[in-house]
C-alpha positions in Angstrom: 89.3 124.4 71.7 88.6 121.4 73.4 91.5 119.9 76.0 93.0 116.5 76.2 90.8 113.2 76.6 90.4 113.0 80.6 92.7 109.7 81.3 89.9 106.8 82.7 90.2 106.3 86.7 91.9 103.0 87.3 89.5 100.0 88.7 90.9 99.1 92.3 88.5 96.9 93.0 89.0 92.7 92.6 87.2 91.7 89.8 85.0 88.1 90.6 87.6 86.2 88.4 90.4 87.5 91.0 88.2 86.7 93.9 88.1 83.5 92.8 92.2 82.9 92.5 92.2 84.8 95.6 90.0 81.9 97.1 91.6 78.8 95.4 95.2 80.3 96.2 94.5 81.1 100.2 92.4 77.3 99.9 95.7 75.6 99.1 98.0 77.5 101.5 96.0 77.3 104.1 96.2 73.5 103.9 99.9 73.2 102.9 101.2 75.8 104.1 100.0 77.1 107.2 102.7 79.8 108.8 102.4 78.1 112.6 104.1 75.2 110.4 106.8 77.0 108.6 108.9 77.5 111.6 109.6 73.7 111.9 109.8 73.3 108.5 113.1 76.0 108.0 114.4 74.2 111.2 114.3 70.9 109.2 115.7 72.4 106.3 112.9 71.8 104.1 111.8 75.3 103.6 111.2 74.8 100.2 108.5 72.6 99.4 108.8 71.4 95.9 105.5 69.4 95.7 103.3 72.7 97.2 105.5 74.5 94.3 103.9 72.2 91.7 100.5 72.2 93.3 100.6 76.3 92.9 102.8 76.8 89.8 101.7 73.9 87.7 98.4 72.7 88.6 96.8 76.3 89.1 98.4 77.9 86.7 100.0 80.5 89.0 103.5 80.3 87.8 102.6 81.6 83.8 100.1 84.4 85.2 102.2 86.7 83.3 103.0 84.7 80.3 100.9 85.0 77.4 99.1 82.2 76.1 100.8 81.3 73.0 104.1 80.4 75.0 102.4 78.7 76.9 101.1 80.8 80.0 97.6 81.7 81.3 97.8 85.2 79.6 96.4 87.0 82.3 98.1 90.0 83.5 100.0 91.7 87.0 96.5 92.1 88.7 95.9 88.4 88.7 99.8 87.9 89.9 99.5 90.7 92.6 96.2 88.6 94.2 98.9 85.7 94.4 101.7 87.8 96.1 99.2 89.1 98.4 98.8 85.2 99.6 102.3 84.2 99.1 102.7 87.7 101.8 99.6 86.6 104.1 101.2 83.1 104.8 104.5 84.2 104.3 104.8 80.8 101.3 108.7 80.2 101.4 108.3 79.5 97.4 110.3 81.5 94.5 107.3 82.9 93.2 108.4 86.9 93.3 112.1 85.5 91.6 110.6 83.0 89.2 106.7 83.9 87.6 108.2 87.6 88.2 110.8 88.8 87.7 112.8 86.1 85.5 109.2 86.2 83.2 109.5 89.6 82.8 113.0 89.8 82.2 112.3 87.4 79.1 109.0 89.1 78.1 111.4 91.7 77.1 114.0 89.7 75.0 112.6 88.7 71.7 109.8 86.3 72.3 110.7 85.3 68.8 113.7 83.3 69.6 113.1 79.7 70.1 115.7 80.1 72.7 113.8 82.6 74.4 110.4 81.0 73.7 111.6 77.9 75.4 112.6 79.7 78.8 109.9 81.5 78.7 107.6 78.0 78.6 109.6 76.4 80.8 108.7 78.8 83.6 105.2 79.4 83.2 104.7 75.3 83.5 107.2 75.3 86.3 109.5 72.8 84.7 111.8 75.1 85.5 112.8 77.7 88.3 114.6 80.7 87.5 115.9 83.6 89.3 117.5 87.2 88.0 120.8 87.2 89.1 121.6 90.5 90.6 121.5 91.6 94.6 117.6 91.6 96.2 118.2 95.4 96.6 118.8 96.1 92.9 116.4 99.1 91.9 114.6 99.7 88.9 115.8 103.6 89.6 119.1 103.2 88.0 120.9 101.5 85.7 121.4 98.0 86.1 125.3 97.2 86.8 127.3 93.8 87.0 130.6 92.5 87.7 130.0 89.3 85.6 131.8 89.9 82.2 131.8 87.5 78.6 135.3 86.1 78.0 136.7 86.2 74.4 135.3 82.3 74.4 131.7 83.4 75.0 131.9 82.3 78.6 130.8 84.2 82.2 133.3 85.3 84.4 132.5 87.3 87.7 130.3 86.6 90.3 126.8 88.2 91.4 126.0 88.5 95.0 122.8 88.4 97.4 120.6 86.6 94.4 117.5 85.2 96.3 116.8 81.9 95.4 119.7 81.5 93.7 120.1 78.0 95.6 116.9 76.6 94.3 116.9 77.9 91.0 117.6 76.1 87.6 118.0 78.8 85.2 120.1 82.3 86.4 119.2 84.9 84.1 122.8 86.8 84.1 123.2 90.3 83.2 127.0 90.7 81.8 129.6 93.1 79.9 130.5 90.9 76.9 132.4 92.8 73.9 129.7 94.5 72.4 127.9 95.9 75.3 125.7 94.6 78.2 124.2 91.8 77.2 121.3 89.4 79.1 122.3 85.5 79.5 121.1 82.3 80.9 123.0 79.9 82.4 122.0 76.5 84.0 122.4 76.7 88.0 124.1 73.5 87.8 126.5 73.8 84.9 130.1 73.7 84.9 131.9 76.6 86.1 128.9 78.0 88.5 128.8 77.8 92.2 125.9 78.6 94.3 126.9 79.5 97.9 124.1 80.1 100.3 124.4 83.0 103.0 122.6 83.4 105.9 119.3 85.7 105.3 117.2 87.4 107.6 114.3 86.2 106.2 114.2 82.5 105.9 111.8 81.8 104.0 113.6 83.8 100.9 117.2 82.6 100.7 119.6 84.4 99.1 123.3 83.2 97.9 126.3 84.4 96.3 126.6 83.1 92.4 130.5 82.7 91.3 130.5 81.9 87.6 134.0 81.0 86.5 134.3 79.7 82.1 130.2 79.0 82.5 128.3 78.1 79.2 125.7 80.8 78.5 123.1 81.5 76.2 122.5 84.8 75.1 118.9 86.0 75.2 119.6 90.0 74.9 122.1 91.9 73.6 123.0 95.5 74.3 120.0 98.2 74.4 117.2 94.9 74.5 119.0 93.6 77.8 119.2 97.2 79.5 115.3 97.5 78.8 114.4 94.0 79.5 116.4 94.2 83.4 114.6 97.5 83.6 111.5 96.5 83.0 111.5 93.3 85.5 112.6 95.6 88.5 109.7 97.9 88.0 107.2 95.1 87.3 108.9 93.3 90.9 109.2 96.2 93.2 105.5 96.8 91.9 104.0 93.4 92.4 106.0 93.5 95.6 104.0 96.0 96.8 101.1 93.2 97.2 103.2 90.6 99.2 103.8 93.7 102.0 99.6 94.3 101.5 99.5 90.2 102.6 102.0 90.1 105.4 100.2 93.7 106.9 97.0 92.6 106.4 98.0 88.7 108.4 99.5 90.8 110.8 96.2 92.8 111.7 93.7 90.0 111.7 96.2 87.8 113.9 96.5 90.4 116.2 93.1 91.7 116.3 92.1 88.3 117.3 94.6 87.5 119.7 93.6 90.8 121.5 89.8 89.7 121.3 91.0 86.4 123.3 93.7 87.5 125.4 92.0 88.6 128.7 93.5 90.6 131.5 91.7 92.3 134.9 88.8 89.6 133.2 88.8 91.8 130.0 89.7 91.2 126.3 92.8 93.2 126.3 91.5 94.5 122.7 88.5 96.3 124.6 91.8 98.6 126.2 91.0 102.0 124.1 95.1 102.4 123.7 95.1 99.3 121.9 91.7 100.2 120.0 93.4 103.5 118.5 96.7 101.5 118.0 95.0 99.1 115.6 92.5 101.7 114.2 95.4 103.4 113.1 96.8 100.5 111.6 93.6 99.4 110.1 93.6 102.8 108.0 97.5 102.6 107.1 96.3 99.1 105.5 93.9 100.9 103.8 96.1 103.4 101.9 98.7 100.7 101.0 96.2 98.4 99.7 94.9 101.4 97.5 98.5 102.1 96.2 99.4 98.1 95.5 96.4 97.8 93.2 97.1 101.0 91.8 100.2 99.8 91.0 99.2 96.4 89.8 96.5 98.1 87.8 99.2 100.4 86.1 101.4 97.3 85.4 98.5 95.8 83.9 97.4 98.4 81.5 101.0 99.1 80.6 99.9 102.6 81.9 102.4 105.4 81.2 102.2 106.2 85.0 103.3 102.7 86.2 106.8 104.0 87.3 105.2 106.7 89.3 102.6 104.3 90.9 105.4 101.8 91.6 107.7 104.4 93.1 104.3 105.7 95.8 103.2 101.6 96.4 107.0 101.3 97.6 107.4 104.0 99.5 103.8 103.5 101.3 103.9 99.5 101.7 106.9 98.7 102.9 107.0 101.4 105.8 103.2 99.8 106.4 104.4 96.2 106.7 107.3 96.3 108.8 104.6 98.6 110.9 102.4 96.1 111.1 104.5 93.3 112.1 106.0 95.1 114.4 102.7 95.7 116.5 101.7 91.9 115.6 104.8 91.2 117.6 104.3 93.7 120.5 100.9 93.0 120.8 101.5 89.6 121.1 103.2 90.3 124.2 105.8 87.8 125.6 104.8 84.9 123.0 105.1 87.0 119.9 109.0 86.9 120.9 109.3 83.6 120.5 110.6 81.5 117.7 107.4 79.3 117.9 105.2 81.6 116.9 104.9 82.9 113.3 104.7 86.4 113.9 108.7 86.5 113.3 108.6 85.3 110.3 106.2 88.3 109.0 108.7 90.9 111.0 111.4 89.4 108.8 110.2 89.2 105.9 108.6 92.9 106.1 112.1 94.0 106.7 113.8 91.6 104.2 111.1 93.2 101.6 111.9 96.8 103.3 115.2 96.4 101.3 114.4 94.3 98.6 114.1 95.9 95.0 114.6 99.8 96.1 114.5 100.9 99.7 111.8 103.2 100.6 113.5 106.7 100.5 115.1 105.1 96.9 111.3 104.9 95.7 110.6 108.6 97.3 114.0 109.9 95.6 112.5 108.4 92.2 109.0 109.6 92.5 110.3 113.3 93.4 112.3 113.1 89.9 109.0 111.6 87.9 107.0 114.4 89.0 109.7 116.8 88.8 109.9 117.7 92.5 113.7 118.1 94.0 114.5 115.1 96.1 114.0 114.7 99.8 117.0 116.7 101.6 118.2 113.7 103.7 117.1 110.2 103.9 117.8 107.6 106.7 116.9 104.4 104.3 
């Protein structure tokens, strides 16, 4: 008796049609966006640059990477999107890509694309006429169930308020997850309604703002009811802390190059201080963490793509290997950097930041390693220290 049908090896490598939006995308940031800039830029208060926003979302298309075709997106799938997160993460792009083209898209891919309501949304992001954010905290985890304090009044209204919802202060549409009578429903609400208040905090990482959401009588659609809405939050965590995976592949892999090449010009005794063999083995052994995580990203995205029935167990080992590998290598980019890598003119704090923003952000890594022992029914780790 023959066994089961050997399940085909997934294709890691980037295909020339990712190349290519690998190319255009780095193209554009490079010019627009160049992370020696973006310091000034946050001091200025201008972190978000709307017209970069359109260049990306609209005129390439990025934004509606994961939205099919007939509402109006590219059609493509989460291997195309990871190759943009992995650029967004090499020049650490203060733009709401991960809250908008991600997660909120995903959220309403699984509402009922039927609903003109939902259709409309959905169209709305994948042009970029609109920006929209999930409204639960950064650290929400596609491990258990999705909870809120935001409840429907007997009206049909939101009361409650959601906290830590990055880019929450530049969105348009908050995709609210709520208690109403029947259940836990899925709702969207306009940012700038009656009722809502946005109040920024004060991040860590600047170049992804988070704020506290305080919805008090707001006007909301619904766009899930009970069962849908549980399935549809569910599925845009895994699909985020998946694809996020990529972004921590693009800040590790900026932090490598910058530093090999600083090293390679940065002399000492009238030697490169990279030709120092503790500082070879240092970044040799960074070189083949890089390797690893960029196997387990694309594994993940691959497993995303395919709708694969191990895509939780692929997200849950791209989490736990990635983010331990970016705040890694920012960390070095910093030490190696020696006295300037300290300062707030150069980038490399920006990647430190935002490797430890992401370190928390969707599942922290011993959530992921808790999750993964469970999928592949191990016991959980004995103790934990993140």
């Amino acid at each position: 008796m023959s066994g089961p049908e050997p399940t085909a090896a997934a294709d890691l490598l980037y295909s020339e049609a990712e190349d290519d939006l690998r190319a255009a995308v780095r193209s554009l940031l490079a010019d627009r966006c160049d992370p020696a800039s973006t310091p000034a830029r946050i001091e200025g208060g201008e972190a978000f640059d709307r017209e970069l926003w359109r260049l990306l979302a609209t005129d390439m298309g990025a934004a509606g990477l994961l939205v099919p075709e007939k509402l109006g997106g590219q059609g493509a799938t989460a291997r195309e999107a990871a190759v943009v997160l992995e650029e967004l993460g090499r020049s650490v792009a203060p733009l709401p890509y991960l809250t908008s083209a991600v997660l909120a898209v995903e959220a309403l891919l699984g509402c009922d694309t039927g609903d003109p309501e939902v259709a409309e949304l959905l169209s709305a992001l994948a042009t970029a006429q609109t920006v929209g954010t999930l409204a639960l905290p950064l650290n929400a985890a596609p491990w258990t169930a999705p909870s809120t304090t935001v409840r429907v009044t007997e009206g049909g209204a939101l009361e409650g308020r959601a906290g830590s919802v990055a880019d929450a202060a530049i969105a348009d549409v908050l995709l609210v997850p709520a208690q109403g009578p029947d259940g836990y429903g899925l709702y969207a609400v306009e940012a700038t309604g009656p009722g809502v208040t946005v109040s920024p905090l004060v991040p860590l990482d600047l170049t992804r703002p988070i704020a506290d959401i305080t919805l008090a009588g707001s006007r909301a659609r619904r766009v899930a009811g009970p069962g849908a809405a549980e399935a549809a939050v569910g599925r845009a965590l895994l699909t985020g802390a998946g694809l996020l995976a990529s972004e921590q592949l693009g800040i590790s892999e900026w932090c490598l190059t910058e530093t090999v090449r600083y090293t390679r010009e940065r002399h000492q005794f009238n030697r490169p201080v990279g030709s120092f063999q503790a500082l070879k083995h240092r970044l040799a052994r960074l070189w083949l963490e890089i390797v690893s995580a960029r196997a387990a990203a694309r594994h993940a995205a691959d497993a995303l793509a395919t709708d694969s029935p191990d895509a939780p167990v692929a997200v849950a080992v791209a989490q736990s290997a990635c983010s331990k590998v970016a705040v890694h290598a920012a960390e070095e980019c910093v030490q190696l950097h020696g006295g300037i890598g300290m300062t707030w003119e150069h980038p490399a704090h920006l990647f430190l930041k935002r490797a430890k923003a992401d370190e928390l952000a969707l599942g922290t890594p011993g959530r992921h390693r808790s999750a993964l022992a469970s999928l592949v029914g191990l016991p959980p780790p004995m103790t934990s220290v993140d």
